[in-house]
C-alpha positions as CSV (number, residue, x, y, z in Angstrom):
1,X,15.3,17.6,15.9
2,X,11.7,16.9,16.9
3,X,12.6,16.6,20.3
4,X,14.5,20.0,20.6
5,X,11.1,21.4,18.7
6,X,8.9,19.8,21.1
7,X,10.5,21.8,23.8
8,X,10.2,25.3,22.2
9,X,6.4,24.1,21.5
10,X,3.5,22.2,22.9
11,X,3.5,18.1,21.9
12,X,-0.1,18.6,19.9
13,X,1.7,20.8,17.3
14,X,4.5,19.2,16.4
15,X,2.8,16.6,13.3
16,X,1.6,19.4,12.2
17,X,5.4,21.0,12.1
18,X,6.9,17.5,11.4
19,X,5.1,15.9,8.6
20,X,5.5,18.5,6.2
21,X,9.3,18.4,6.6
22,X,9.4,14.3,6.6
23,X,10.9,14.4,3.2
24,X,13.7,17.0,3.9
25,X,14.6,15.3,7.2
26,X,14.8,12.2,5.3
27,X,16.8,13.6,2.7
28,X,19.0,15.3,4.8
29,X,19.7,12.1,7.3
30,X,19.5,9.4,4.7
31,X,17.0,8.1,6.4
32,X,13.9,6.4,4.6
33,X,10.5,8.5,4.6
34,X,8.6,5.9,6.2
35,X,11.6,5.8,9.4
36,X,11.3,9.4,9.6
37,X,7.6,9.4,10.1
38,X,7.7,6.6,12.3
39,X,10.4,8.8,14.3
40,X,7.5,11.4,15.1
41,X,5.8,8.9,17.4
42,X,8.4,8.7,19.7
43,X,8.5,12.5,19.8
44,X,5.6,13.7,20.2
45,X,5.1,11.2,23.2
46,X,8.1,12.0,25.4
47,X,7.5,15.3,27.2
48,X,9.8,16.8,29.1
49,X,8.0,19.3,31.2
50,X,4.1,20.0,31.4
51,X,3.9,23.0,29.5
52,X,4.5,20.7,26.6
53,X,0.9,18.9,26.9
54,X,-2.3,21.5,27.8
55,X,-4.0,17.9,29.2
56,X,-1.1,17.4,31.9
57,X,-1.4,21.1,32.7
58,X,-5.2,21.3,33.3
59,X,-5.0,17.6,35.1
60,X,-2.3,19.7,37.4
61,X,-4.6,22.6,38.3
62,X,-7.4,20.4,38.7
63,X,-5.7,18.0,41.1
64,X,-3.9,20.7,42.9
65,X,-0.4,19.5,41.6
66,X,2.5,21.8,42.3
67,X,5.1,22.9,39.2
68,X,8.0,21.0,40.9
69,X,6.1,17.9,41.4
70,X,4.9,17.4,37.6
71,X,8.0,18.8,36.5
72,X,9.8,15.6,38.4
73,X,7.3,13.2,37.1
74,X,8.0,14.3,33.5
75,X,11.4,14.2,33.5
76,X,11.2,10.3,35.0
77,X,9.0,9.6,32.4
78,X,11.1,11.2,30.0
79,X,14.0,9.2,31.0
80,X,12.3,6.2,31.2
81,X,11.5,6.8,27.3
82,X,14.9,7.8,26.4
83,X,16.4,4.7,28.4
84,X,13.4,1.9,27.8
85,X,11.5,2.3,25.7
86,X,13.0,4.1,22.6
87,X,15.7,0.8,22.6
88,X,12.5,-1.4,22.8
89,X,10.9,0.7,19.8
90,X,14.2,0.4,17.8
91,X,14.2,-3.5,18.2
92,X,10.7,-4.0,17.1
93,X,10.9,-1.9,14.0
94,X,14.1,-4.5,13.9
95,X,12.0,-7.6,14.1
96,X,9.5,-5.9,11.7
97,X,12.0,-5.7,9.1
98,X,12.5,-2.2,8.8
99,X,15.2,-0.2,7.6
100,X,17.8,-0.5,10.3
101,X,18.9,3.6,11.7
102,X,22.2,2.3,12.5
103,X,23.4,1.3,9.0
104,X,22.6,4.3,8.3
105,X,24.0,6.2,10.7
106,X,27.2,4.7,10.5
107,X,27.3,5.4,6.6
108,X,27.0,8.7,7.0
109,X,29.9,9.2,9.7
110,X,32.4,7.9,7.1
């Protein structure tokens, strides 16, 4: 969900969308508050295309970057999020001892 809203807006906007709403999402997924909100981080640090971030847009005017170019560059860096380092993310919380998504998850497909 905070992904698909992070494309119709720009990253910086999106606690201030997502917070509010923590305690629905977590109701809603049967998630635990604290896994939702940890769930923002993720989000609001994967972008997609530079439109999402004003920073990556200015740095691309500045330094005379084409569309196509930083468009490429955040989708590798998207996928390398997605692929890398969302797993790596998951396993820590793991080793932290928080509330595993996947028991979860699989309690609410049955």
């Amino acid at each position: 969900m905070g992904a698909s809203l992070g494309l119709m807006t720009t990253l910086p906007g999106l606690p201030a969308v997502l917070s509010p709403l923590a305690r629905e999402f977590a109701a809603a997924t049967g998630l635990p508050l604290e896994t939702v909100l940890m769930l923002q981080v993720p989000v609001f640090s994967t972008v997609f295309f530079p439109y999402q971030s004003p920073p990556i847009v200015i740095a691309m005017q500045l330094g005379g970057v084409g569309l196509r170019h930083g468009t490429r560059l955040c989708l590798a860096l998207a996928a390398l999020t997605v692929l890398v380092l969302l797993p790596l993310d998951y396993f820590w919380w793991r080793l932290l001892g928080l509330p595993a998504l996947t028991g979860v998850l699989v309690r609410r497909k049955v």
